[in-house]
C-alpha positions in Angstrom: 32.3 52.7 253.9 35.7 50.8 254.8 38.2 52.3 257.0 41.7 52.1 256.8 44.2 51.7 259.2 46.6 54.3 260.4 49.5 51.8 259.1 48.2 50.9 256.0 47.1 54.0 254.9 50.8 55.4 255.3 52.3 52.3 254.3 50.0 52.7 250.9 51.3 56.4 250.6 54.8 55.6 251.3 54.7 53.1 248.2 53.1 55.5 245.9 55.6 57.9 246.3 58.7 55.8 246.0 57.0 54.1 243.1 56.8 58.2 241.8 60.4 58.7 242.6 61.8 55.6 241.0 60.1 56.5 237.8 61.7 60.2 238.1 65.1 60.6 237.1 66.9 61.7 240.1 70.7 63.0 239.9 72.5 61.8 243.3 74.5 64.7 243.3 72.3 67.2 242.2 70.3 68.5 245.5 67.6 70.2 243.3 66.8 67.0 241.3 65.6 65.0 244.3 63.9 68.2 246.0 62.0 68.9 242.8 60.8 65.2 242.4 59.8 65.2 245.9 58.0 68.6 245.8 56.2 66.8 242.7 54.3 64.5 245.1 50.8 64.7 246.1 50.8 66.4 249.7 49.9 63.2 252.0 52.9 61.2 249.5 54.9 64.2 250.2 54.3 64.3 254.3 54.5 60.3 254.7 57.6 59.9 252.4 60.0 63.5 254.4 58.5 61.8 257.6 59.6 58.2 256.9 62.5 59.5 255.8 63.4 61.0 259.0 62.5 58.2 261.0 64.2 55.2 259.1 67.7 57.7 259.5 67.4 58.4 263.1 66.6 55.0 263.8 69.7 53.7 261.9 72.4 56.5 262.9 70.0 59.4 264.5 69.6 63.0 263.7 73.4 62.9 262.7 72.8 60.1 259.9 69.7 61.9 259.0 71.6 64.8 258.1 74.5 63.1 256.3 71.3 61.8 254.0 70.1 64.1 250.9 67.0 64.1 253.1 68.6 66.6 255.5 67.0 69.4 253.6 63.7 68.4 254.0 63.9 69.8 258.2 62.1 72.7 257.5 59.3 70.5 255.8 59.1 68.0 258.4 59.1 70.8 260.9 55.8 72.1 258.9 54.3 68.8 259.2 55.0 68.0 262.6 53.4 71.6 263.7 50.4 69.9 261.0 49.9 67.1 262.5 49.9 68.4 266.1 53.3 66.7 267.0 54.7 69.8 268.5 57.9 68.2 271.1 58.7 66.1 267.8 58.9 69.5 265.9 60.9 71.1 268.9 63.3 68.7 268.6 63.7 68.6 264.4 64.1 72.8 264.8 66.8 72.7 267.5 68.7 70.4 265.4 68.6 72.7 262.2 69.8 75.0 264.9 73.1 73.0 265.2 73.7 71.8 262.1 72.9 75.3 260.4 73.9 78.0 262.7 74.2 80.9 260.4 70.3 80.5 259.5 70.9 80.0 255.6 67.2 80.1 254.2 66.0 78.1 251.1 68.5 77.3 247.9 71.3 78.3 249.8 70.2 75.8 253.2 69.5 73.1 250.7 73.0 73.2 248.6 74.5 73.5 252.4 72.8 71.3 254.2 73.0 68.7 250.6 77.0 68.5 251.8 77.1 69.1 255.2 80.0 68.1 257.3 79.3 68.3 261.0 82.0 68.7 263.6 81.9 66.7 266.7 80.5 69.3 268.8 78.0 69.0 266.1 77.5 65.6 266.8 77.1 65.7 270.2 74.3 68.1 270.5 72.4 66.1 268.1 73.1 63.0 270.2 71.2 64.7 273.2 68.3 65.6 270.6 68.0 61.8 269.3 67.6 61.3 273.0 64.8 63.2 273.5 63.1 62.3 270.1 63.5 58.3 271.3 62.2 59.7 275.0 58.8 61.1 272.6 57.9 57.4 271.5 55.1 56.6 274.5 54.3 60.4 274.0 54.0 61.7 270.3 52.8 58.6 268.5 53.7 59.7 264.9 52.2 57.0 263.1 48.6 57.9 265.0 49.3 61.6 264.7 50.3 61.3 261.1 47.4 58.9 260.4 44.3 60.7 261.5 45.8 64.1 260.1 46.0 61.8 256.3 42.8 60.4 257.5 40.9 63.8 256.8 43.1 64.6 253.9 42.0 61.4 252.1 38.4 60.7 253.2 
């Protein structure tokens, strides 16, 4: 039996899900639209695609730019997955910075439509600047892309 890599196998489920959601028509400024097309994924799409997500926003602007993106209401999920996957300091960090950016605790459609139009203040900011430290401090400790990989690994085999 062939393996696949780690990479390749989420690269291959990253692509099948964007090919989903660009067949799906989405309304930009409908939160609901994109959270039901993305709840419409298979489970490992579903994982690779909130986690990607995450990653390709922190990377460009951090935690900050991840929640100025529609994907900002995904936290909770990505939390799930993390816990999943056995990336536990990764999920520690994604849960302390809904704790900033959602202080009040809103739950479900009401964090969604919130967290859809968030406008963070620059105290705001600035905590989640100390967490994009840490989560860029996890990258020699919580390989993702392993983590994520053998978790899909037994999902798919």
């Amino acid at each position: 039996m062939n393996t696949i890599s780690n990479r390749a196998l989420i690269s291959r489920l990253y692509k099948s899900a964007e090919d989903h959601l660009k067949e799906v028509n989405i309304d930009s400024q409908n939160w609901a639209s994109l959270y039901n097309a993305v709840q419409d994924l298979n489970v490992p799409e579903k994982m690779v695609f909130i986690v990607v997500k995450l990653n390709q926003k922190v990377t460009r602007g951090g935690l900050s730019e991840f929640y100025h993106s529609p994907y900002g209401m995904f936290a909770p999920e990505i939390i799930h997955v993390f816990n999943e996957i056995k990336a536990l300091a990764s999920a520690d960090i994604i849960a302390s910075s809904l704790n900033v950016v959602n202080p009040i605790e809103l739950l479900d459609h009401s964090f969604k439509a919130f967290i859809f139009n968030v406008k963070l203040t620059d105290h705001q900011r600035s905590q989640l600047f100390q967490l994009d430290i840490r989560y860029d401090n996890l990258q020699d400790i919580e390989n993702l892309e392993d983590l994520l990989g053998n978790y899909l690994q037994t999902l798919v085999a």
